[in-house]
Phi, psi and omega in degrees: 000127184264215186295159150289131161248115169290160176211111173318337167344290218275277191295019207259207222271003176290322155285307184281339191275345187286324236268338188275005172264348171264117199272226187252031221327331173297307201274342193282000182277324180313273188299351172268342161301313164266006169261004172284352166250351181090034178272080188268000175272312158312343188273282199320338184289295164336267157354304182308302189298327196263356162288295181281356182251140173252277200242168279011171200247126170322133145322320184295359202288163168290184172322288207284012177233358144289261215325303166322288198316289183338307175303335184220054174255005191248166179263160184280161193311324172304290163352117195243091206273066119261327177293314188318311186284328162308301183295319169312292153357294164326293163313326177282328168306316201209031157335297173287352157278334207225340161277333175281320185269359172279320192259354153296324183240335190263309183279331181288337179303299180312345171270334193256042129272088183331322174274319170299327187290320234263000154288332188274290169359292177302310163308071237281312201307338172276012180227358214237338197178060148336300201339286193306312177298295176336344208232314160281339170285306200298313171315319194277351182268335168274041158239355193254344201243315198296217140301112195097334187285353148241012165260350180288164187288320190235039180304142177306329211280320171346284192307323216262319210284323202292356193259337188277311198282320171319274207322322187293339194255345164278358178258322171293330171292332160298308174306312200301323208284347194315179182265343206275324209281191216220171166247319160336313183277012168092155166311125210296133173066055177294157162302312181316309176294317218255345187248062148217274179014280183294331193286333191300301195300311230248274192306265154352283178296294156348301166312265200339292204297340197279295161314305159321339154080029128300115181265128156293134162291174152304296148355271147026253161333299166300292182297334156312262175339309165322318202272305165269023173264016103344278201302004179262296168343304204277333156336305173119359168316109209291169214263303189304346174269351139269163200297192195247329161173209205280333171309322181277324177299309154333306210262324189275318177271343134304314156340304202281308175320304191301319202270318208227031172257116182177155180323127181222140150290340127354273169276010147298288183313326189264357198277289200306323185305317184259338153303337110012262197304292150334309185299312168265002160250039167229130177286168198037195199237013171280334183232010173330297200288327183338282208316309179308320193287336172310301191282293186310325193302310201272323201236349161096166214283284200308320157311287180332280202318314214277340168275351182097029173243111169272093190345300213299322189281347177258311211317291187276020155318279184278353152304279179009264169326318170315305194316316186296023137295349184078024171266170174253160178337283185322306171342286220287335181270017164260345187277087183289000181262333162293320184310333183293306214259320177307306186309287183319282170320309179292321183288342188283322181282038178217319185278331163291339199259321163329291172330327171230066143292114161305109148319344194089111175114217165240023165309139181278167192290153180292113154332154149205078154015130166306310181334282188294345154279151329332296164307309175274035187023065165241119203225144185187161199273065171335000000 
């Protein structure tokens, strides 16, 4: 798959700069009714139950966030469940590949938007307990992702989008009061950031795999993107901002690359956190450097730099082993089928390791479908 080229036709800043003043108007109504009184115990009380509860919808909740669940509880009209079922399919192929490109490639996309970061920032907990964000991007793409997970009457992935987008409008209403925000970044959780997100899941992951030298069909490719321009609808994800299929999806996430992409300390700080955060729930120390190499790997040396990931400090850490492939440096970080076995390996380890992250609280534990530790030979202990 090649680079993003934007074209300007479609995607340019005449469309996209209104678009960094726009939030979600459904779920920000949710939230402004529930900050209206400064009742900020109350939203966390809130949160808490949609964390631990999926179907029935509680009875204590208030009205307007029973009536919310109810509103966006449908798949849009558009929804096509055989590309859904198609798309799923993907995920059942190459699941421990594509969790390794979410948290190597998707989320780090996601850091170098200078501006879009300075919300993830804020949101002290991604930097303060990687763990817990780690744990929640991979979830919420297996709940969303497994069989079922947006067609079923209770499907999980429903419930997890309907908790991400509350969670997005209760951040907009927070972020502005920080001492740090700017009006410069735009409305906190904006559309352009919420459709670069989305391109991190969709688009993004598709690219991975692609670097990995894994082949996809077109077909595929499509019904993967189907699926999650579903989970963008039910997002709050404005109609005009999702693509049109995968070329346009290409075009939208260059754009995006093209507007907002660029150094911060800010994504310095969260890059090491989560490279961190990988590092020490994978055992031992052999695959300890992987996560650095990966990430230079998905996004090329200069984005890597703008992230604090620097050739010198991992390169030779992580060769040292390779070589008995009989490779030279250069060899291996052009070489997609060791990245592939790298890839492969890892996502079984991180997903096998995950599961006993403490989340905090009373969050339930990370999920995996039996199916799908089956498929993918990931096995623990329930």
């Amino acid at each position: 798959m090649a680079a993003p080229v934007p074209q300007p036709d479609r995607w340019t800043d005449e469309l996209l700069n209104p678009m960094r003043q726009v939030g979600d108007p459904l779920a920000d109504a949710v939230a402004a009714e529930l900050f209206a009184d400064g009742e900020i115990a109350r939203v966390n009380d809130l949160m808490r139950h949609l964390i631990v509860n999926e179907y029935p919808v509680p009875e204590n909740l208030p009205p307007i966030v029973r009536e919310y669940l109810s509103k966006t509880d449908t798949l849009p009209s558009w929804a096509d469940a055989d590309l859904m079922k198609a798309g799923e399919a993907v995920f059942w192929r190459f699941g421990p590949e594509i969790i390794v490109i979410l948290l190597c490639y998707s989320l780090p996309f996601c850091y170098l938007g200078k501006n879009g970061v300075q919300v993830l920032a804020l949101t002290t907990r991604l930097i303060s307990n990687p763990a817990r964000r780690i744990l929640e991007t991979a979830q919420m793409a297996i709940d969303v992702m497994q069989p079922g997970g947006l067609t079923d009457d209770q499907g999980r992935g429903r419930r997890t989008i309907q908790k991400v987008r509350l969670m997005h409008a209760a951040i907009r209403k927070l972020a502005p009061t920080a001492s740090t925000w700017q009006t410069a970044y735009g409305t906190p959780v904006n559309q352009e950031d919420l459709a670069g997100t989305l391109m991190s899941f969709s688009w993004v992951a598709l690219d991975g795999l692609q670097r990995l030298g894994i082949q996809v069909s077109s077909a595929d490719q499509e019904a993967y993107l189907h699926s999650w321009l579903v989970v963008g609808q039910l997002l709050g994800v404005s109609p005009e901002m999702l693509p049109k299929n995968i070329a346009d999806a290409q075009s939208l996430a260059g754009a995006i690359s093209r507007r907002q992409f660029g150094a911060s300390p800010e994504a310095e700080e969260m890059t090491q956190a989560l490279t961190k955060m990988m590092a020490d729930v994978i055992p031992g120390n052999m695959f300890r450097h992987i996560p650095a190499l990966l990430i230079r790997y998905f996004l090329g040396q200069q984005h890597a730099a703008w992230l604090g990931i620097q050739e010198a400090e991992w390169t030779e850490l992580v060769l040292a082993p390779l070589r008995l492939l009989g490779r030279e440096a250069g060899d291996i970080l052009e070489d997609s089928r060791a990245m592939s076995a790298l890839a492969q390996k890892l996502g079984r380890l991180l997903i096998e390791a995950i599961v006993y992250v403490d989340r905090g609280g009373d969050r339930p534990g990370f999920s995996v479908p039996a199916q799908l530790r089956q498929q993918w030979g990931v096995n623990w202990v329930a």
